[in-house]
N, C-alpha and C positions, 0 to 999 in steps of 0.2 A: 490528634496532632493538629496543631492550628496552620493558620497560611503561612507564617515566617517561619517557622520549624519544618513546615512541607520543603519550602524551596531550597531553603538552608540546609537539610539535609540533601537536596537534591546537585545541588552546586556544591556543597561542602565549604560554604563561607568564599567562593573564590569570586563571585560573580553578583555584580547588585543590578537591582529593575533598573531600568532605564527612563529617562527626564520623558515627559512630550516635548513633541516639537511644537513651535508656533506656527500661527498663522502663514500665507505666503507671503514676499513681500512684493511692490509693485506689477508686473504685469508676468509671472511667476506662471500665474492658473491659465494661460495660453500655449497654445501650442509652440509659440516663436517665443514667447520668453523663455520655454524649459529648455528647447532646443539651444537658446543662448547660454543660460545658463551651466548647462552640457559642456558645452565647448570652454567656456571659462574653470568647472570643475576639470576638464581632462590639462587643463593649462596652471592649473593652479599648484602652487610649492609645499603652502604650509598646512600642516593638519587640521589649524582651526578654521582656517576659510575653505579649507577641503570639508569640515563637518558641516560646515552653513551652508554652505552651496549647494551639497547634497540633501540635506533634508530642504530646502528651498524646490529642488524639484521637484522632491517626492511629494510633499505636498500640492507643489502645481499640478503633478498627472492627476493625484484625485481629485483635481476639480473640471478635469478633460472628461468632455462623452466619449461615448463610444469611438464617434467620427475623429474628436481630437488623440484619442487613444492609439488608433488605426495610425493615424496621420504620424505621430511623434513615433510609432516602432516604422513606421515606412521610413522614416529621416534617417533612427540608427541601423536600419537595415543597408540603407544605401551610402548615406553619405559617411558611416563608420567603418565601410566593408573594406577589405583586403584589397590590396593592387596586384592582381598575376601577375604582371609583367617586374614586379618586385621580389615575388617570391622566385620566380623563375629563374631571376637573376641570382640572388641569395644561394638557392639551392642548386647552380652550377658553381657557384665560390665554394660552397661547401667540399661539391664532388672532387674538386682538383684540388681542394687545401681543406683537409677536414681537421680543423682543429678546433681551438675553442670561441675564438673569434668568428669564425665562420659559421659557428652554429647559432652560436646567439643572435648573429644578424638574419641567420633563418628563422629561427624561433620569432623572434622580433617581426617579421614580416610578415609570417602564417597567422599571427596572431590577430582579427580583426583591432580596430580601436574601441568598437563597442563592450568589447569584456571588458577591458583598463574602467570603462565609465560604470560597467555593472559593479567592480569591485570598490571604485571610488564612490558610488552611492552607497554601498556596500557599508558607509564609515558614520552615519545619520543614526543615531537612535532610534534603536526600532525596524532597522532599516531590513532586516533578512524578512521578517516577514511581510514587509510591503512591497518587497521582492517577489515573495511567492507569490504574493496575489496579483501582482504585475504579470507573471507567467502564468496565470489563469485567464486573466485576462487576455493574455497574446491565445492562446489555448482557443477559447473561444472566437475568436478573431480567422484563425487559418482557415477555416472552410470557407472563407469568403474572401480569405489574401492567402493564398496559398505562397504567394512571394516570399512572406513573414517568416517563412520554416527555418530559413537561416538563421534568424535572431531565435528562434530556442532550440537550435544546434548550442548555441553558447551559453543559455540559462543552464540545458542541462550539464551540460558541460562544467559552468564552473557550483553548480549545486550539487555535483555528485564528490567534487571535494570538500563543497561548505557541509557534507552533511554526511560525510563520512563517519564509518560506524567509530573510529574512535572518537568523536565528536560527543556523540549523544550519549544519555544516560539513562538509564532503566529503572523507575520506581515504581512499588506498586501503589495501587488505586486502593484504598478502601472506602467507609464510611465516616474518618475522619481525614480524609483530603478536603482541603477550598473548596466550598459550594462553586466556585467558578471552574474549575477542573470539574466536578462535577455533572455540573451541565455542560461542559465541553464531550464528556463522556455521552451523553442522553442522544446531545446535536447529530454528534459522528458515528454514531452505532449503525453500522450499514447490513446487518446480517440480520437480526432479530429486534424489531425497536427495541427500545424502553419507552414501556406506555407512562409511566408517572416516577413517582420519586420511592412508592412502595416497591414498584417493577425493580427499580435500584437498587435499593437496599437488602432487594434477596438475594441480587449476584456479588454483591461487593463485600455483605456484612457477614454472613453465616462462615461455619469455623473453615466449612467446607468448601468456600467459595475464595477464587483469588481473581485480581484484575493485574495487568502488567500491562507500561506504557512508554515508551522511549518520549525524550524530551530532547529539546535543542537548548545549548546554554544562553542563545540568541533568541530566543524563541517558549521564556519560562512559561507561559501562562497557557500553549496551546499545543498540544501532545500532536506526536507526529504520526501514530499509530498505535493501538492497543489491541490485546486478547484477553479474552475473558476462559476464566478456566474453572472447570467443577473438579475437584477430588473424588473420585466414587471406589464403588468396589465393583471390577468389571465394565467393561465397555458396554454403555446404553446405548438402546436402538430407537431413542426417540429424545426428540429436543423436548416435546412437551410434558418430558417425565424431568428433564436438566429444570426446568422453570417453573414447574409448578407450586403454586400457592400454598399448599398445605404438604408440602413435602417435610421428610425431620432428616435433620443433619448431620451426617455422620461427624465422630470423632476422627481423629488426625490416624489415632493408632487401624480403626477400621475400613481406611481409604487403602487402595492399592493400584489407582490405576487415574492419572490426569488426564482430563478431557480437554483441549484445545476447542471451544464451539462455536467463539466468534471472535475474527480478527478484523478490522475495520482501521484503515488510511483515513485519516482526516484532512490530510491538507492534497486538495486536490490540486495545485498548484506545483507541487510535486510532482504528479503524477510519471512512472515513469522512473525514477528512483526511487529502490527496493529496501525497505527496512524488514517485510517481514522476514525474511531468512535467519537474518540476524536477531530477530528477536524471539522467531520461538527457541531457534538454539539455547539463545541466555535463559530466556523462561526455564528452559528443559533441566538446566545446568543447575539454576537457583534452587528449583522443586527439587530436585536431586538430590543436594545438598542439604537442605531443611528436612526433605521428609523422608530418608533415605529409603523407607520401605515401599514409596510408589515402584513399580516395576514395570510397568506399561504406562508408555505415555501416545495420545492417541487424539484423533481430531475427530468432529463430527459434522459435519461438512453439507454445504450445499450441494447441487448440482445444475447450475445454473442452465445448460442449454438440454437438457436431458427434453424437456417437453416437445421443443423444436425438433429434435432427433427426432422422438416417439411419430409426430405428424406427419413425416416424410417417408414413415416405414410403411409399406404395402402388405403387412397381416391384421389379421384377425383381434388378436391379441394385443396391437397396438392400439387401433382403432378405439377396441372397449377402453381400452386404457384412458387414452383421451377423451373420449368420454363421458368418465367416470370421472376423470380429474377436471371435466369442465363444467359436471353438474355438482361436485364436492358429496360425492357418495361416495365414504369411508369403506363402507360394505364391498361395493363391485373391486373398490380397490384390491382389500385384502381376499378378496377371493383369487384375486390375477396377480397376485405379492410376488410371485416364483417369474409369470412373465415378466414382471416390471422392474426386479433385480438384475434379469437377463439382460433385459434392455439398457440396463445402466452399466452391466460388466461393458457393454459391446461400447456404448459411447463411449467413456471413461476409456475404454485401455485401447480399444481399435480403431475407432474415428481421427483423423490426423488433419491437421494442416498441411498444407503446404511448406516442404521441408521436413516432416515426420515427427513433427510433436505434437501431443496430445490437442483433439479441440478444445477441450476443456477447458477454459482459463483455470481454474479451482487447482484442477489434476495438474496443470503445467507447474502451478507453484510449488507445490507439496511434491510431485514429485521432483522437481528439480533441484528442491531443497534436500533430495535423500529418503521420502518417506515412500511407505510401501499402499498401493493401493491392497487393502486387508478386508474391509467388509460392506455390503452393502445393505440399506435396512429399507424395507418398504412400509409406508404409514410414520415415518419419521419427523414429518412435518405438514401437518395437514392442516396448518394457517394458509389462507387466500393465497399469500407469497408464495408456501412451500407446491402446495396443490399447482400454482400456474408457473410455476419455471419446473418441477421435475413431478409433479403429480405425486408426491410425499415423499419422495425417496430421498436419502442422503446417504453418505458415505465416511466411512474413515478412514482414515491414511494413520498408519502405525509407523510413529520414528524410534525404529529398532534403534537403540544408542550403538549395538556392536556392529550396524550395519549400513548406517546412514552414509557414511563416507562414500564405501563402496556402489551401494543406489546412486549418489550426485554424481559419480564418475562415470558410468554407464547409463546414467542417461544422458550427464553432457555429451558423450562422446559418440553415442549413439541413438537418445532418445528411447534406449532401453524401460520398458514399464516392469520395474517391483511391482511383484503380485504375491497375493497369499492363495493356498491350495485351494482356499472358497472361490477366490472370485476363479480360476483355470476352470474349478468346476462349472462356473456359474457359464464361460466361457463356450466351456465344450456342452452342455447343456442346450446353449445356442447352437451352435453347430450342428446338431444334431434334431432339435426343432427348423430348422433355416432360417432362426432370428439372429443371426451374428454372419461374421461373414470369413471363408473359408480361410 
């Protein structure tokens, strides 16, 4: 499939690329001409001097540092912001006459002026994703303008509408997608590189292997999130048997079980608004559909703070652990396999936050998405990465299709942990050594 068949399939002919913009013009790339310009785009009537103006500024922020950066979200944080003494007013017209008039005058007040100009820049070619990276930009900026938080109260804000799941579109990745998606793939991979273009071509190309990637219609060229997924027979307890080089690949009829092993956000800009929920379900739905004999669909997962846990535990057991995992001895591992499962049931399902959900980050997605914490595998991933965040161990979360609902209910409502009878055992096993906690 070439680049115009990828997209055009992807958009369904509804949607064409977009022009570049030009250069900026006059004194545009300053801090006070965007700011001007600003104020003339929030003033402006008609849609063709609304597109000029906007892309005039967009253009002048990228040619602002850091300092003019800072400086122009300082101007729409203050000088865009809300009048209390407006809304306050508004919102007692409301309370004694609540009809329609009065609401919109509320609506109308709550509303800063700096969204109206996000969505009017919004109108530029091109314009969502210079967006996002303007909200990476602001991102990086807060630890040192902690002021700014209010200007992305409203990015997110108005990006979890711009990016609403009925918005985006689901394609898969193969070996005849755009070399430019491609390497968007390679760039974004945040769970397992991809070392070269062979490393590629074994997760994308084989019968056995699939890639799924949401897209934005405003945003064709740079996927907003992908997974990568193996067909197998049986749940594997080790990534380095998913990737290996001289592996043979099962037929479609011989697979019965989808492996979810690596999900990876690309647009960090984002950050903060959730696609993957929404996209393993669709994955889940698709595979379903096509292969109808998968019966188990299943992840294979990091553990990302498991090591930190391990350090702060005062046995035996731990100690070797760490160790072992800091001198990259396979051996001591798999000898202490039973302790260091233990130690991942206890993090994964008993270690909380504040507020009662999982530490996890990993665990908090998956299970909040409905998926059952099911098994733990030690020697899983004994690349440098896996060894120093969880000393090889990984995990899988099993998305029972007749049970997923019920899981996201119980643990939104209580932060309830689906468990399968291995990890209780793995559980009470602790318990019973004193490496988990009563």
């Amino acid at each position: 499939m070439g680049r115009l068949s990828f997209f055009t399939g992807m958009m369904s002919g509804l949607f064409e690329r977009v022009p570049r913009r030009g250069a900026p013009r006059g004194d545009a790339g300053s801090g006070a001409g965007i700011t001007e310009l600003s104020l003339a785009l929030l003033s402006a009537q008609g849609e063709v001097s609304g597109t000029r103006l906007a892309g005039e500024i967009l253009d002048g922020y990228r040619g602002l540092d850091p300092g003019g950066r800072a400086a122009f979200f300082g101007w729409m944080a203050g000088a865009l912001d809300v009048e209390p003494a407006a809304i306050i007013a508004a919102a007692e017209r409301y309370r004694d006459a609540p009809d329609r008039r009065s609401y919109t005058a509320l609506a109308e007040a709550a509303e800063p002026r700096r969204q109206e100009l996000l969505r009017r820049l919004n109108q530029a070619p091109g314009a969502t994703l210079d967006l996002v990276r303007m909200r990476l930009d602001l991102l990086r900026l807060l630890p040192d303008h902690p002021e700014l938080a209010v200007l992305d109260v409203d990015f997110r804000h108005l990006f979890r509408s711009w990016f609403n799941r009925g918005f985006l579109v689901l394609r898969p990745i193969d070996w005849h997608t755009p070399a430019n998606i491609l390497e968007k793939i390679v760039e974004y991979e945040a769970v397992h590189a991809i070392d070269d273009w062979s490393d590629l071509q074994r997760r994308v190309m084989p019968e056995d292997r699939r890639c799924f990637a949401f897209f934005h219609p405003s945003m064709l060229e740079e996927p907003l999130i992908f997974v990568e997924v193996a067909l197998c027979r049986g749940i594997p307890s080790s990534v380095q048997d998913l990737l290996a080089e001289n592996r043979v690949a099962l037929d479609d009829e011989d697979t019965d079980t989808a492996v979810f092993y690596s999900i990876s956000n690309c647009q960090e800009g984002l950050r903060g608004i959730s696609f993957g929920n929404s996209l393993i379900k669709q994955v889940v739905a698709e595979l379903h559909q096509e292969l109808p004999q998968l019966h188990t669909f299943v992840t294979l997962s990091p553990i990302p703070g498991l090591m930190g846990h391990l350090r702060a535990q005062d046995d035996d057991a731990a100690r070797r652990l760490v160790a072992a995992a800091d001198a990259g001895d396979r051996a001591a591992i798999g000898a202490l396999s039973d302790d260091l499962r233990t130690h991942a049931a206890s993090w994964l399902a008993e270690q909380k936050r504040p507020g009662g959900a999982p530490a996890d980050p990993v665990a908090r997605f998956h299970l909040g998405n409905g998926a059952e914490l099911h098994l733990i595998h030690a020697l899983a991933d004994v690349s440098a990465q896996g060894l120093a965040q969880s000393a090889s161990a990984m995990v899988s979360y099993l998305y029972d299709l007749n049970r997923v609902e019920a899981n996201h209910e119980a643990f939104a409502a209580q932060n309830t942990v689906a468990m399968s009878r291995e990890i209780k055992a793995l559980l009470s096993r602790g318990k019973q050594t004193g490496k988990t906690k009563e």
